[in-house]
VMD Tcl script that draws the C-alpha trace (Angstrom):
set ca {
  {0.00 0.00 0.00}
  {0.95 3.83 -0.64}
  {1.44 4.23 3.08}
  {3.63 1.89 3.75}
  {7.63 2.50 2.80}
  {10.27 0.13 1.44}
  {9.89 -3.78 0.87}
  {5.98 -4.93 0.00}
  {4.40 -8.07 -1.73}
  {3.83 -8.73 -4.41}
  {0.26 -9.98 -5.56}
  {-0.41 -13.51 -6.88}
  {-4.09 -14.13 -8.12}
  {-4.65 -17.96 -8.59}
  {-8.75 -19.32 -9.49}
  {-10.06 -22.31 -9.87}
  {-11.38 -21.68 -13.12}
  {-10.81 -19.12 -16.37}
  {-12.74 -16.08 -16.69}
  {-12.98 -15.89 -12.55}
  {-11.94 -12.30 -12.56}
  {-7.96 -12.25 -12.32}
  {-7.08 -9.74 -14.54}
  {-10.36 -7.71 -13.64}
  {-8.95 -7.65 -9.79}
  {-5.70 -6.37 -10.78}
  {-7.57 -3.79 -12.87}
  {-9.71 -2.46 -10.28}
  {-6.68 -2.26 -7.86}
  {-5.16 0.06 -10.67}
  {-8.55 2.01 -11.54}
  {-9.04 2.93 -7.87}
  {-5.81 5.32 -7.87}
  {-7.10 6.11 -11.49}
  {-4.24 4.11 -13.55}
  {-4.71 0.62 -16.21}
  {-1.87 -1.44 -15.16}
  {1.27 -2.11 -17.88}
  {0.63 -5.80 -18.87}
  {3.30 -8.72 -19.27}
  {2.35 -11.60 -21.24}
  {4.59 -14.58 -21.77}
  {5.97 -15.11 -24.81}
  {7.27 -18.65 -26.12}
  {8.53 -17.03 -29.32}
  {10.28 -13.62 -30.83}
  {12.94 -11.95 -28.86}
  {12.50 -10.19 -25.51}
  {12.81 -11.87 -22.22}
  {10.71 -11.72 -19.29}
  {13.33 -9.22 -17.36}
  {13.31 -6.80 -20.44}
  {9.44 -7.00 -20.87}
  {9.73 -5.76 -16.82}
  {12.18 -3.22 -17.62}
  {10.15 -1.92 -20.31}
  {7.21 -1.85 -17.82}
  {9.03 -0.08 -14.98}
  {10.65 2.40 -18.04}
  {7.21 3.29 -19.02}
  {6.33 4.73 -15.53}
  {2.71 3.16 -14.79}
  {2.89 2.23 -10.36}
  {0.75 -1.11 -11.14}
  {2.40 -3.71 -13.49}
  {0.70 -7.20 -14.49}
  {2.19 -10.15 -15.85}
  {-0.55 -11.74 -16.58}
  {-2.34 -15.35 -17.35}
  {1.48 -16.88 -16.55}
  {2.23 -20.93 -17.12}
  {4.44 -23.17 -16.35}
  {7.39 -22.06 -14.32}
  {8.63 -18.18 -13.40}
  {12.09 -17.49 -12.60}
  {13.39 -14.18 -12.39}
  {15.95 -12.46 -10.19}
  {15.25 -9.38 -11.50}
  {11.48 -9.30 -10.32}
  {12.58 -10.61 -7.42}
  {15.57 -7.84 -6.82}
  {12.55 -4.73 -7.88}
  {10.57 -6.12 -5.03}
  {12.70 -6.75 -2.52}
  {15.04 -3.68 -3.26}
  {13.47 -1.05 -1.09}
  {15.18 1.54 -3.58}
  {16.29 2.11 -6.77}
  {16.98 -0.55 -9.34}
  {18.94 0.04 -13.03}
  {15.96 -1.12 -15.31}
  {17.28 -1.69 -19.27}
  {14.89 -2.34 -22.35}
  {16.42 -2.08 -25.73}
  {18.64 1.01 -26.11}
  {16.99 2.75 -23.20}
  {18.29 2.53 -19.80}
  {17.61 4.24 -16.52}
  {17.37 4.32 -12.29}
  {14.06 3.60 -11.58}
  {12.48 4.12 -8.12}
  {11.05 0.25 -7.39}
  {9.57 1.74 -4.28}
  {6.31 3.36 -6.57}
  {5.82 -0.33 -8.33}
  {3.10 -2.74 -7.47}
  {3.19 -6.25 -9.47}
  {0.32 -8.20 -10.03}
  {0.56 -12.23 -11.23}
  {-1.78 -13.99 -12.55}
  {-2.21 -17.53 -13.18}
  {-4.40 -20.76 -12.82}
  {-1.23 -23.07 -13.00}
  {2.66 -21.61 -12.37}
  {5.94 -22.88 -10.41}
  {7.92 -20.24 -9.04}
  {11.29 -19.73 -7.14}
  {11.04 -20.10 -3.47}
  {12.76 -16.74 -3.41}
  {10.22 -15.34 -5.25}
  {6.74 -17.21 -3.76}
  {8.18 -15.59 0.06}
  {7.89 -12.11 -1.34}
  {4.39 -12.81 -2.60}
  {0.60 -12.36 -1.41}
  {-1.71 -15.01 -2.95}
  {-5.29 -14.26 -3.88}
  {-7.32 -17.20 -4.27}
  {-10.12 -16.84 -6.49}
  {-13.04 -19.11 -6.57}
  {-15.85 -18.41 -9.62}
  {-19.19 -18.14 -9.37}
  {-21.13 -20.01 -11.68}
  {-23.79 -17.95 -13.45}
  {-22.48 -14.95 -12.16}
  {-22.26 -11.39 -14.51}
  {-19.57 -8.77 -13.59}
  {-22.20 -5.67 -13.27}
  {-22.54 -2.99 -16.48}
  {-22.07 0.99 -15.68}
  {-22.87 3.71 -17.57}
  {-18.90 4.22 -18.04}
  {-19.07 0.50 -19.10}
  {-17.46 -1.98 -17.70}
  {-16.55 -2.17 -13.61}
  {-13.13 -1.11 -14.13}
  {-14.32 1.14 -16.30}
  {-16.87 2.58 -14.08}
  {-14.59 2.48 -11.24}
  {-11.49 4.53 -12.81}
  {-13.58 7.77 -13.88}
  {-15.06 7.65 -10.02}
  {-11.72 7.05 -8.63}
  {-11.63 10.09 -6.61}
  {-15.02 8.67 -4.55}
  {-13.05 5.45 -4.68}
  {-9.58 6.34 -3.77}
  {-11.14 8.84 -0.57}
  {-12.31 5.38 1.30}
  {-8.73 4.25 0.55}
  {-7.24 7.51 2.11}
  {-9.76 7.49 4.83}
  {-8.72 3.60 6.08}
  {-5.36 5.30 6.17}
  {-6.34 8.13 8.22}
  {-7.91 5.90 10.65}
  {-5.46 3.56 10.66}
  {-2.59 6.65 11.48}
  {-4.98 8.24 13.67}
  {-5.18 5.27 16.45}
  {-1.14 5.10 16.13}
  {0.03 3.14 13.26}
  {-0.63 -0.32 14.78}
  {0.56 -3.60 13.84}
  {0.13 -7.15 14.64}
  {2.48 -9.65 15.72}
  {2.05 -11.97 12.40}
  {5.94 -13.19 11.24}
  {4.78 -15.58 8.97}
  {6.13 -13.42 5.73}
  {8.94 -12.44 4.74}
  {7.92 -8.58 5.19}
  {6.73 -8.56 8.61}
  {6.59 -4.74 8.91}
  {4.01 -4.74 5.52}
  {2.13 -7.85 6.91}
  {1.51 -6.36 10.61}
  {0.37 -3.33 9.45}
  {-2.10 -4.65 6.55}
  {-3.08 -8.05 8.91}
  {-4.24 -4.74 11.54}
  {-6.29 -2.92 9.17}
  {-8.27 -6.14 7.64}
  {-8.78 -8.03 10.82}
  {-10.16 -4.62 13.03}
  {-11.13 -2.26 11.11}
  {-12.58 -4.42 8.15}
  {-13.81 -7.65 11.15}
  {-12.06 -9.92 8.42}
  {-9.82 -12.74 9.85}
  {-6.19 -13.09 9.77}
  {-4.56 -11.81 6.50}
  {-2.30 -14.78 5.84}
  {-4.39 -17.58 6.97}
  {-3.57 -20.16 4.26}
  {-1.15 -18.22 2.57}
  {2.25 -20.13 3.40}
  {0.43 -23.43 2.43}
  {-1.37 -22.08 -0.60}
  {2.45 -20.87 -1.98}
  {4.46 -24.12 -0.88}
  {2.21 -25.77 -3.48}
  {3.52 -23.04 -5.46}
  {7.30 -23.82 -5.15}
  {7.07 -27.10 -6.27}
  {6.20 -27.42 -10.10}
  {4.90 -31.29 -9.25}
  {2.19 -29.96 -6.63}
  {1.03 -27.44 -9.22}
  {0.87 -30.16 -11.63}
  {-1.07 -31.97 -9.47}
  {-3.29 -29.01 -8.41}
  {-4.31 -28.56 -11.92}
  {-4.92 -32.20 -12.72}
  {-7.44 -32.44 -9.66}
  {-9.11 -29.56 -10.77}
  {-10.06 -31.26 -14.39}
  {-11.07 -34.40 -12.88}
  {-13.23 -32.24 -10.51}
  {-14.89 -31.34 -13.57}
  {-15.88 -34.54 -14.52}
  {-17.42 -35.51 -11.16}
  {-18.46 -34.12 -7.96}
  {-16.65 -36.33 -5.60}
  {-14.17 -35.17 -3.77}
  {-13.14 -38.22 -2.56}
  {-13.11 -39.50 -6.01}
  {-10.62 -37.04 -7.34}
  {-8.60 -37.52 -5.01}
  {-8.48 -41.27 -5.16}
  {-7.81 -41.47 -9.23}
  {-5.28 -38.67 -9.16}
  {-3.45 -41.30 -6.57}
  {-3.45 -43.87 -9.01}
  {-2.38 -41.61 -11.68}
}
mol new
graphics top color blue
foreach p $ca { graphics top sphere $p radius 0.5 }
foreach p [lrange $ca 0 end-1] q [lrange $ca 1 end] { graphics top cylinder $p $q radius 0.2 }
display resetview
């Protein structure tokens, strides 16, 4: 969050299913402070890594960046030094190089099935995202929600400043949760959701959630169990033949 100084998660949005709303949540986060976020596909062919395609993202100046609809595994030191550097980072694209500030950069991931580096998965959030059948994102006059959202941003963005006030006016506090890698970011935010939202702990689930993560056979596994779950509506079941498997 804005508030909050020096090292911060990243975001990882994982759903059971396509079309749950991934790439819609990282562009609501974005049309709240009144921005689209700078998208990262991956590419399997031309030229361009995924470090340049970041550079080129942090180059172009836009706070939230989203490398989105990801597969298979993600391995990058250089994502991993932008969010973990706390300062300035030497981002190169091309012929165009510069010091970029990594301190006014969000990232957003997005994915139904990825591996990633254990170095990376402890600097990450995960955002589990379960569809609902049937259900219809809602139309505005603007359009779309993001849409709609992004020319009302200054209604939208004044509830985000006014948690913040509230949250600074009672002293700053923090809980006592250690079980990320940036303590300081998860006290504060764990505070904010569990008292002044009545939500439970922020990163209930999330350690778990991202050890399936590190390991490219559990994700493997994870996306096998969710096609059988298609086909049946035993849990049991699923669980049994992907044994055998």
């Amino acid at each position: 969050m804005a508030f909050h100084q020096g090292t911060r998660a990243d975001f990882l949005f994982e759903a059971n299913e396509s079309q749950s709303g991934k790439s819609k949540l990282a562009e609501l986060v974005g049309a709240v402070y009144g921005e689209e976020p700078t998208r990262i596909s991956q590419r399997f062919k031309g030229v361009g890594s995924v470090d340049e395609s970041i550079s080129r993202a942090l180059l172009k100046g836009c706070p939230f960046i989203l490398i989105d609809n990801w597969r298979g595994d993600l391995d990058s030191q250089f994502l991993e030094c932008v969010v973990t550097s706390g300062g300035r980072v030497d981002a190169r694209a091309l012929r165009t190089a510069a010091d970029v500030n990594a301190d006014r950069y969000i990232f957003f991931l997005t994915s139904n099935g990825m591996s990633a580096t254990t170095d990376l998965c402890n600097r990450a959030a995960l955002v589990r995202i379960v569809k609902r059948q049937g259900y219809r994102f809602p139309f505005f006059p603007e359009g779309s929600l993001p849409n709609h959202v992004r020319a009302n941003c200054h209604r939208y963005l004044s509830a985000v400043f006014h948690i913040v006030e509230e949250w600074h006016r009672l002293g700053k506090p923090r809980t006592d949760e250690a079980r990320h890698s940036f303590a300081e970011w998860a006290g504060a935010l764990d505070w904010i959701i569990q008292n002044l939202f009545g939500l439970s702990n922020l990163l209930d689930g999330n350690a778990e959630a991202l050890a399936r993560v590190k390991h490219r056979d559990l994700a493997v596994l994870r996306q096998l169990c969710m096609a059988l779950e298609k086909i049946t509506s035993s849990t049991a079941f699923c669980v049994r033949l992907a044994l055998r498997m």
